[in-house]
N, C-alpha and C positions, 0 to 999 in steps of 0.2 A: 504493500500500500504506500509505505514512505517512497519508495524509490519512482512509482507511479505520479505521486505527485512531484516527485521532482523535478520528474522528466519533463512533465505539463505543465508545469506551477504556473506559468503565463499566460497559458489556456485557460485552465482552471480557473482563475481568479478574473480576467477579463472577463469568463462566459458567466462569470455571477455576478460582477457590477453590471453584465448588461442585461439579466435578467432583474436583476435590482429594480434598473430601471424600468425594464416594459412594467412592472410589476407598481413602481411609483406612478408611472403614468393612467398605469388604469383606479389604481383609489385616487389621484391628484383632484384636490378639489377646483384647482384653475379652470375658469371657465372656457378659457383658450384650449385646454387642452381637452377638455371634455366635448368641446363644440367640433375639433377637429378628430376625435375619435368616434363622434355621432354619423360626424360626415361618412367618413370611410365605412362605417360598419353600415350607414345607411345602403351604401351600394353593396353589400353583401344581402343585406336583409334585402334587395329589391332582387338579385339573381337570385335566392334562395326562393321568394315567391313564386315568382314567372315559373322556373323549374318544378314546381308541382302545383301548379293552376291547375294541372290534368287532372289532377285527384280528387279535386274538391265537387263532395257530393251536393247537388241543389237539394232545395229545400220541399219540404210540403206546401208550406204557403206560398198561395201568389203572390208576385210580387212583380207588380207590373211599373210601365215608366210612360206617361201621357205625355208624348214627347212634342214641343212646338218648333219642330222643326222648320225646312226652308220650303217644304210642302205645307204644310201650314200657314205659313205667313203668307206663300205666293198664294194658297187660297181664300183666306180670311180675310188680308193685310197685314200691314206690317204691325209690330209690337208697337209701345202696349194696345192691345183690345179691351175693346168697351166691356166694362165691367155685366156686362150684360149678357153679353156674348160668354163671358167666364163665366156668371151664372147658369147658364145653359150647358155647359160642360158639366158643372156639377149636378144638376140637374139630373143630366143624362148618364155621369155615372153612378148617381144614387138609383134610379130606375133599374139602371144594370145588375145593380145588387152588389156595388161596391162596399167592400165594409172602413174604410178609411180612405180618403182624399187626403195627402199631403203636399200641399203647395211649397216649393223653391221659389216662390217670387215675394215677395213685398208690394202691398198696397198702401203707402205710407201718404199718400194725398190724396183728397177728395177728387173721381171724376165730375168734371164740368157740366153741368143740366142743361142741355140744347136748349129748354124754355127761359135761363135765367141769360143765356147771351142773346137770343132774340131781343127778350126786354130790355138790356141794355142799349141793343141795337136803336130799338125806338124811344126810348128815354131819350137817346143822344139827339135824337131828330124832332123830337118833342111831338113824337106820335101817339095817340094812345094806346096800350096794352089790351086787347082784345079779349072778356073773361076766357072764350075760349082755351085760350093759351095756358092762364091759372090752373086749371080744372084740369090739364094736361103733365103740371109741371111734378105730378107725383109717380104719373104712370110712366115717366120717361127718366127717373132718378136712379141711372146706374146700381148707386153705392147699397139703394135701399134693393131693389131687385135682385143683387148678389148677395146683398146680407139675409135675404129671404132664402134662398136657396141654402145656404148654411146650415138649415133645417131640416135638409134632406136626407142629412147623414154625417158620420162622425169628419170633421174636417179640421185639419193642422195648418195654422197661418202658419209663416212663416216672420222670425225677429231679428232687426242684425244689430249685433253689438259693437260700437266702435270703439277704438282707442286715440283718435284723431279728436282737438279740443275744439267741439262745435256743438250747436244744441241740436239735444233730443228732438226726434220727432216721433208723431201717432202715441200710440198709449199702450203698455204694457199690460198684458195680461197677469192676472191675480197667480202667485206661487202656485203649484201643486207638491212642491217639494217640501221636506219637513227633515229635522235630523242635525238644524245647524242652528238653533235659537239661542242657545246658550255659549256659543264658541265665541274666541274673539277671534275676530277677522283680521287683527292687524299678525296673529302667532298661527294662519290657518294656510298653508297651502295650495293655493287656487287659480283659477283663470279669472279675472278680475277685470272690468271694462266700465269706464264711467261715461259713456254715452253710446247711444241705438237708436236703428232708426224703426217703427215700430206701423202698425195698421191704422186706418182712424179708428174711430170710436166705433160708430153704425158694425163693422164689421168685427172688431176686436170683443165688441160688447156680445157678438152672434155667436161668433165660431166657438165650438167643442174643446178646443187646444188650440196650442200656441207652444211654438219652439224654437231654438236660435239656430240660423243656415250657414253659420262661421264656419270656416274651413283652418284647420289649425297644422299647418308646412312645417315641414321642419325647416332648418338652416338654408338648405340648399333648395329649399321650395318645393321639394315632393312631401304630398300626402301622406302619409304612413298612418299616424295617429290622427283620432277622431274625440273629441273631447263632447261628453254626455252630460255636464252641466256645465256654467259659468255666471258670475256673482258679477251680479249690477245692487250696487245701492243697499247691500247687506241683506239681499235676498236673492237666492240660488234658483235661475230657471232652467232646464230640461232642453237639449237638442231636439231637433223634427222628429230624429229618428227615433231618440225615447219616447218623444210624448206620441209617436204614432203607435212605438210599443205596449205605453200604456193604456191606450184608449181599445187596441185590441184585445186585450186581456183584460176590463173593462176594471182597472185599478182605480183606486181613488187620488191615492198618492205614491209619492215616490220618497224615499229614506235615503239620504245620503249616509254611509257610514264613515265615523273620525276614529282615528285613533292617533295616540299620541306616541311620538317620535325620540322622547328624550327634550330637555332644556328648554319644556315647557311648549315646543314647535308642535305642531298638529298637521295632517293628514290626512286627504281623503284615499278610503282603503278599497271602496266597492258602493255601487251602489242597488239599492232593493225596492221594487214594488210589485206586490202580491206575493210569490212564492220564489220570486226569480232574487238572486244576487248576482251581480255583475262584478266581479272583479276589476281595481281601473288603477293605473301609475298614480303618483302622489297628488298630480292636477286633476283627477276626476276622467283621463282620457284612457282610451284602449285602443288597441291595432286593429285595424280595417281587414276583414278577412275580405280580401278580393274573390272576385266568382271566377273573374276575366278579364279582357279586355273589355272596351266598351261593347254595348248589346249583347254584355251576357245577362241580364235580364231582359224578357220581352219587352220590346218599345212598338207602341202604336202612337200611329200620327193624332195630336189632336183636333184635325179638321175631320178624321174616321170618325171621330166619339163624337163629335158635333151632328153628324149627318148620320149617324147610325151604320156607320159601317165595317160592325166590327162585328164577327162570329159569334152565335149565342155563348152564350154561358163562359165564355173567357175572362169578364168580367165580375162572374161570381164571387163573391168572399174575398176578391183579393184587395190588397193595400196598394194603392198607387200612387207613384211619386208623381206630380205635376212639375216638368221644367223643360230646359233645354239642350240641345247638341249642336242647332243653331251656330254660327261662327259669329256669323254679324253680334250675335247679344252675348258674347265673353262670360259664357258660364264656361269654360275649359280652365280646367287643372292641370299637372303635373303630377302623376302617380307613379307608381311603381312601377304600373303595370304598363300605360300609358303615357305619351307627355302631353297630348291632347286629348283629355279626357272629361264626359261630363261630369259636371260637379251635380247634378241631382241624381247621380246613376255613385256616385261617393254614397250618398245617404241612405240609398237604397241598402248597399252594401253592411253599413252598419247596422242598418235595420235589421238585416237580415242575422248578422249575431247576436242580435239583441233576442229575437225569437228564439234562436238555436247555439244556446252560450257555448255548447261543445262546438263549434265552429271558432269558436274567437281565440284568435292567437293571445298568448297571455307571457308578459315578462313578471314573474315570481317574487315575491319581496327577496326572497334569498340566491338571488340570479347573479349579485357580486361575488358572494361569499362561492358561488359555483364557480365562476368565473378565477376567482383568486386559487381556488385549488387545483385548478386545470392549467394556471400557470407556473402552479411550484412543481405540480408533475413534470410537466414538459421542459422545465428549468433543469432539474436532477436528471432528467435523462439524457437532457443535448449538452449538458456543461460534463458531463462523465463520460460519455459515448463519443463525441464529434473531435475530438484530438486526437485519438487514436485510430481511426479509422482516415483511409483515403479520400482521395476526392473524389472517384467514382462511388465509391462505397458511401460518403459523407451526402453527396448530392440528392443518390438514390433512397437513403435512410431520411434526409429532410420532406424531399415529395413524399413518399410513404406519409411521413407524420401529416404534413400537410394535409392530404387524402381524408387518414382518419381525423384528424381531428375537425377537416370538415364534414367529413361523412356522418359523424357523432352528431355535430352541428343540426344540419338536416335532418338527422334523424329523430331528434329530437322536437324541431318545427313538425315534421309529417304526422308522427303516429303521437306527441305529447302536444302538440301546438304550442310547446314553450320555446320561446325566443330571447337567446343567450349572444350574448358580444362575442363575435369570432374575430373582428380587429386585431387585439392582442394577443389573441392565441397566435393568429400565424403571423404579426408583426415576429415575435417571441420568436420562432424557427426559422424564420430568414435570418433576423441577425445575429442570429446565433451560428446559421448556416455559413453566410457570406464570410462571417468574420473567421468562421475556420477555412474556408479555402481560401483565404484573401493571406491568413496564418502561415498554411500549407504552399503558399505561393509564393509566398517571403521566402520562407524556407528554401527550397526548391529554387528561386532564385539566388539564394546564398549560395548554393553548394552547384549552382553553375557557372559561378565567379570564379567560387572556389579552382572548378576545372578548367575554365577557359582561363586563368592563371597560370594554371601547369602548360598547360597546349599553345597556347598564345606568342610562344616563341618561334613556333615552326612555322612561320609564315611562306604559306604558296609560293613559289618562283614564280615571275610573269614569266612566258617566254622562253620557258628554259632552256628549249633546246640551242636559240641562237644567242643565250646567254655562254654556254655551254662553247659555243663554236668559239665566239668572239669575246673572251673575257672584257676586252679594252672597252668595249662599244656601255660595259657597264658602271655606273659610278654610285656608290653606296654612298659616299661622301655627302653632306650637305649640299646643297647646292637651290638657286629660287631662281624659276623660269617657270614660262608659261604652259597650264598645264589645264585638263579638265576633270573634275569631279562628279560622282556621281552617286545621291543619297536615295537608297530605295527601305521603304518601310512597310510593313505588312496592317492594314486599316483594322481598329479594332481585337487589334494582340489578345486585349487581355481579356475578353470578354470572352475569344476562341480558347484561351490558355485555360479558363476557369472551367469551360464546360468539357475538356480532355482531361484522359488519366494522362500519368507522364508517359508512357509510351505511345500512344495517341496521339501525342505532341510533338514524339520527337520522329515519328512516321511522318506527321506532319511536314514539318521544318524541313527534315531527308528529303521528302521529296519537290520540297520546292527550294531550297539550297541546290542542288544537281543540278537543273537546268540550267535555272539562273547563272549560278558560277559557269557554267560552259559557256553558256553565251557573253560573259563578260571577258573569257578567253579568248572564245574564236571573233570577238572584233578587239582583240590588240588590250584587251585591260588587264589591270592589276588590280587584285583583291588586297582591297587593305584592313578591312576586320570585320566581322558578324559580332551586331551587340543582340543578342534575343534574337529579332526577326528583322532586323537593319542590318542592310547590305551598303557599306562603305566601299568602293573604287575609284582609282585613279585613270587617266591614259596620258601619255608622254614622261614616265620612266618606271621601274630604271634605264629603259631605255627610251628613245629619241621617237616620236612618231608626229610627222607635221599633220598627218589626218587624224590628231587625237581628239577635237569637237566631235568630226563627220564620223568617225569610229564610237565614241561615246555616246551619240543619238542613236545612232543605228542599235546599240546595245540596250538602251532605253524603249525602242521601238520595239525589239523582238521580246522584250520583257515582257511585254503589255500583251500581248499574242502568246505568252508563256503560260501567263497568267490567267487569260481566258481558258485557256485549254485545262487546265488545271482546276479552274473550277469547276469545270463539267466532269474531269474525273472524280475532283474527290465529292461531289455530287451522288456521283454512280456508290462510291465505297462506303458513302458514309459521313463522312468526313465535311467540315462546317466549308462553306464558300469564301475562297481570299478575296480582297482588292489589296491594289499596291496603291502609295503614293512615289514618285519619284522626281526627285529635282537636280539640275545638271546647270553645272556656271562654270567656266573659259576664266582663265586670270593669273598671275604670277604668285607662286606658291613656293615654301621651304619642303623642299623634298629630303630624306636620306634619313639614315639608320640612327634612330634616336632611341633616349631613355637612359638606365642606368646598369652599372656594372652589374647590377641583378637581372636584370628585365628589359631586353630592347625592341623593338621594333620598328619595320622601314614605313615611314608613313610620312602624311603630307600636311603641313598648319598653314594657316595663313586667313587674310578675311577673305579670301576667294571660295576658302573650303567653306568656311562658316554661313557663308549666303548659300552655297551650293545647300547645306542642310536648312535655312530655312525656306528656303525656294520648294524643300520637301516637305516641310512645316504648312506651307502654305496651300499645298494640292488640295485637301482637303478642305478650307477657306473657299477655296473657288468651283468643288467639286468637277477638278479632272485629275487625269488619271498621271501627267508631266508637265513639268512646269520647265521654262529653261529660259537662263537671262539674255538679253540682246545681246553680249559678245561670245556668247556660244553661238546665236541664230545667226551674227554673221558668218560665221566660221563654217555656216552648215547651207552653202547656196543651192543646194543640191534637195532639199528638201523645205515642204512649205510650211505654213507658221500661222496660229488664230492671235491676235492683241489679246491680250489680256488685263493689263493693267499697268498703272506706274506708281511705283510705292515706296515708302523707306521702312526697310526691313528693321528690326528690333534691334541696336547694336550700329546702327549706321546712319550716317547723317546725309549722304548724298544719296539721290531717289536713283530705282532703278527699272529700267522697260522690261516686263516678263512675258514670254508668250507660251502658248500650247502649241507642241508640234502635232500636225496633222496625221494621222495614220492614212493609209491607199482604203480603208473602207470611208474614215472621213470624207474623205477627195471623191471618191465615185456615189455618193449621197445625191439625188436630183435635188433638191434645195440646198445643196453647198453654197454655187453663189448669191441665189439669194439673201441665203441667210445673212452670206458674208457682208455681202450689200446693205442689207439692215441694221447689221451690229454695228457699221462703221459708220452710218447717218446718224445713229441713235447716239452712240460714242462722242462725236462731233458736235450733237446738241448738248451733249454734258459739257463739253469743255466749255461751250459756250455760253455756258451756263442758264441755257432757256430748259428750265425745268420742268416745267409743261410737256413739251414738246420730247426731252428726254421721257419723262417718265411715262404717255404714252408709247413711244417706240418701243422701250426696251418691255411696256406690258404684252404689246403685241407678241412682240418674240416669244414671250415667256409663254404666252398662250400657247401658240403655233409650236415653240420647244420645250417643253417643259421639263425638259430632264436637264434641262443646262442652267446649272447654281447660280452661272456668272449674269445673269439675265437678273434675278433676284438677290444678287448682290450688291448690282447696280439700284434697283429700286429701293432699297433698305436704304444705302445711302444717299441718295437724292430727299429722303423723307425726311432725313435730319439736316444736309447742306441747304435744302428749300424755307428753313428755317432761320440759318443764317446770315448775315451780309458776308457776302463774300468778295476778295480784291476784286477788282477788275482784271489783274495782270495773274488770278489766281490758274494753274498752269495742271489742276487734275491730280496731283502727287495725294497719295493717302499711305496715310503713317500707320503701321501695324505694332501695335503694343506687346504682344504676344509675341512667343517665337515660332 
């Protein structure tokens, strides 16, 4: 055991500060952190939903949705309709043998009486008012003809509660709730709103029930939870979807149940009317057991129900929500399930576990304390397990856990309907993952230093055979002349390093080292070192070569062709997909056999060499595959060239022109020239700084090429120098911070 932790003592004690941490993160009472652990987990809880939407069994009761749709409006007119016309609905679906009406709309103003704007009309003209009209003016009063209708059968207005500082409107219906007379509100728990906007009176004084149609988002604005009371003015009213519950089950009241929390704080625990208890979060809210997506309750248009066109008996006994899907009238939500979803098809939904509580998902008072032991599990077994094992082994052992502990997850939503924080669990195994093969990759990098230390002295001959012939023609001596360099890097190293075992890696590297090094032979190069997956070469010594440019592209060129091929093998094997970057710069360099009495080797300094690597730095920046500065491109007449930019590189203070060498597929593309034609008009409006004009051109491009970075490199920075004054004499030069 001693010797065990010896060996790992850094593992060890890392893999427990960082479960420390996930572990502080999930009790942390910061609201930053809890806001941003809601977040994340809320997208777990929204794929964990959707993923078994299949499973959830419908219900016995109807539960239908009187939908005012854009068949509706184009039949009726458009919203609002005369309260009269809404009388007639309900009418019609009390005849039907509806047994609850719940409205999603608000009647919070008196409709307008046709006979009291006539009389206006003739007041104004000083005409008299004809008794007829009087004698008219009751048979034609909207408010009173809907409020008659009220009577037809049990019916749910609809209340909104606001939080914005403006006065109340219409009138609040009288509590049905009981349970909180004695608590104090200011140590209570709750969703709490000090202004609504409410019915008038005529109808408010008519209707059965009365409910609030608040929709309560979480952070990021989807739906989840559904809140089944909230407290205006020290009395607690009922959502639609409760009071429709209770009127179905023909309750008198509804019991909020408190319980106390500790330090005198209070909580709502559940709430109860008739035989039911409803289990609810500390606000009085529960989770939305979705059916589906939208119209997974039956929706019928409300111009059918107007005109009677709707199949007998469909409307028997059932509960129907009154609202819209309509776009023009922005009842659409953001669910789980949906992002354009109706908000009266929301209510349905909780209605619908309000009748059938074994449907309602439920997060448990003891759901932390579950939570906290699923992370000391998982803590003891990746901080003991994950150092000793490989990275193949380590990776495959992580997924595994991953797997189950969401499979648990799940399993536990399906067949318990309980809903537990998976956030922290699998934050918990990633960084406990990562940080061992990131461990194991150190390592592993150590003990390649380690070797390329020993090895690193036998550096390649260029040439050797006419090294061999002609000793004189060689000079190991220092010496600084003009020479060219050439930096190749493999895109994404470490990210291919992490997902191989070490032999996987070094299959890897073998087979794309071979090539490469040949072709830096067969055109005339010297290898000067492999760091990792960087390829370092020279041309023009140890020996003399006046086509060291035109030889150095061409080795760059057939790389790029290497490296295609390459990835379609190691495609076929198995094996992750490379890209290179490479960058190539022309310049007088210290060439010859340096280092020390210990350790030497023949290699090249200078800032020629140093631009040449960040010109390799840079490929990626501009997404191509070479980069190569103007006194390589001259050196190279023989082959063609795209602009790319003029910049000063990190480390240097005079700018430099950089282009892309062309490959023969670039060249034979049937938009080559025009492309070319375009990039260089577009280019020319930049210099000249009409930024309009630049930044539609090069949008065009980007349209028409869109795989080409440089198009959208160009417009990032236009976005910011359009913002600037800039010289008049200013000359396009862009300074790179970065290496």
């Amino acid at each position: 055991m001693f010797e065990y932790f010896k060996r790992n003592r850094y593992a060890l004690i890392s893999g427990a500060l960082i479960s420390l941490f996930v572990i502080f993160l999930q009790f942390s009472s910061s609201l930053a952190v809890k806001q941003l652990l809601e977040r994340f987990d809320g997208m777990f809880y929204d794929l964990r939903l959707q993923a078994t939407l299949e499973d959830r069994q419908r219900t016995d009761q109807p539960i239908l949705i009187i939908d005012i749709d854009e068949k509706s409006l184009a039949a009726e007119g458009r919203w609002p309709w005369s309260r009269i016309k809404i009388g007639e609905l309900v009418n019609q679906l009390a005849n039907a043998g509806v047994a609850v009406v719940v409205f999603d709309v608000l009647f919070s103003e008196p409709e307008r009486n046709p006979v009291d704007e006539i009389s206006k009309h003739l007041e104004a003209n000083n005409q008299e008012i004809p008794p007829y009209l009087t004698n008219l003016k009751s048979s034609l009063d909207a408010d009173t003809i809907f409020s008659q209708s009220l009577d037809s059968t049990d019916v749910v207005l609809g209340v909104l509660f606001q939080n914005e500082n403006q006065t109340s409107k219409g009138e609040l219906p009288l509590t049905v709730i009981s349970g909180t007379e004695d608590v104090d509100f200011k140590k209570l728990i709750r969703l709490s709103f000090p202004h609504y906007e409410s019915n008038i009176h005529i109808l408010q004084s008519q209707t059965t029930g009365s409910g609030f149609i608040n929709s309560t988002p979480d952070k990021d604005g989807f739906i989840r939870k559904a809140a089944l009371v909230a407290e205006h003015n020290g009395k607690f009213y009922p959502s639609i979807a409760l009071e429709a519950a209770r009127l179905l089950t023909f309750s008198e009241t509804i019991e909020i149940n408190v319980v106390d929390i500790g330090n005198n704080i209070k909580q709502i625990s559940g709430v109860r009317w008739g035989n039911e208890l409803i289990p609810t979060d500390a606000a009085g809210r529960v989770l939305i057991p979705y059916r589906g997506k939208r119209k997974s309750f039956p929706y019928i248009s409300a111009t059918d129900v107007l005109h009677n066109n709707v199949a007998d008996g469909l409307l028997e006994g059932a509960v129907v929500f009154v609202g819209t899907s309509a776009v023009g009238l922005a009842d659409l939500r953001a669910t789980p399930v949906e992002v354009n979803y109706p908000g009266v098809e929301v209510h349905a939904n909780v209605f619908e576990g309000l009748i059938h509580p074994e449907i309602l998902p439920i997060q448990p008072d003891w759901w932390e304390a579950a939570v906290g032991i699923i992370l000391i599990v998982l803590a003891i077994f990746c901080v003991c397990v994950f150092p000793v094992i490989g990275p193949l082994a380590l990776t495959l052992t992580a997924s595994v856990l991953i797997f189950l502990t969401t499979w648990f997850n799940f399993w536990l939503w399906q067949v318990h309907q309980i809903s537990l924080m998976l956030t922290t669990s699998l934050l918990l195994i990633l960084l406990l993952g990562i940080f061992n093969l990131g461990l194991g990759f150190f390592k592993e990098n150590n003990q390649r230093k380690m070797i390329k230390g020993i090895f690193d002295q036998y550096v390649p001959p260029a040439h050797i055979d006419k090294m061999l012939s002609d000793p004189n023609s060689v000079n190991l001596d220092g010496e600084r002349k003009e020479m060219t360099v050439l930096f190749s890097d493999i895109r994404s190293f470490t990210s291919i390093s992490e997902s191989l075992t070490a032999s996987e890696l070094k299959n890897l590297l073998n087979k794309y080292f071979n090539p490469i090094t040949k072709s830096i032979f067969d055109h005339k190069g010297t290898i000067d070192k492999y760091v990792g997956d960087m390829v370092m070469a020279f041309w023009g010594a140890p020996l003399s070569d006046p086509d060291h440019a035109e030889n150095a592209l061409n080795a760059a060129l057939d790389m790029q062709v290497i490296t295609a091929k390459l990835r379609e093998e190691f495609k076929e094997i198995g094996l992750p997909e490379i890209h290179v970057g490479i960058g190539l710069n022309t310049g007088d360099m210290s060439v010859g056999d340096m280092g020390s009495e210990y350790r030497r080797a023949y290699t090249v300094l200078g800032d020629a060499v140093n631009l040449g690597a960040r010109l390799e730095g840079l490929t990626k920046f501009y997404g191509v595959e070479c980069l190569v500065s103007e006194s390589t491109m001259l050196l190279c007449p023989n082959h063609q060239f795209r602009f790319i930019d003029c910049v000063k590189v990190k480390g240097k203070n005079e700018p430099i022109t950089i282009f892309e060498p062309l490959t023969e597929q670039q060249l034979q593309l049937p938009t080559f020239a025009e492309e070319t034609e375009a990039y260089k008009s577009a280019y020319q409006h930049y210099l000249a700084q009409n930024w309009q004009q630049a930044k539609d051109d090069f949008t065009a491009l980007l349209t028409h090429y869109s795989e080409r970075k440089i198009y959208q490199v160009y417009l990032s920075r236009i976005a910011i120098l359009e913002q600037e004054t800039m010289s008049p004499d200013w000359d396009g030069v862009y300074t790179h911070m970065e290496k």
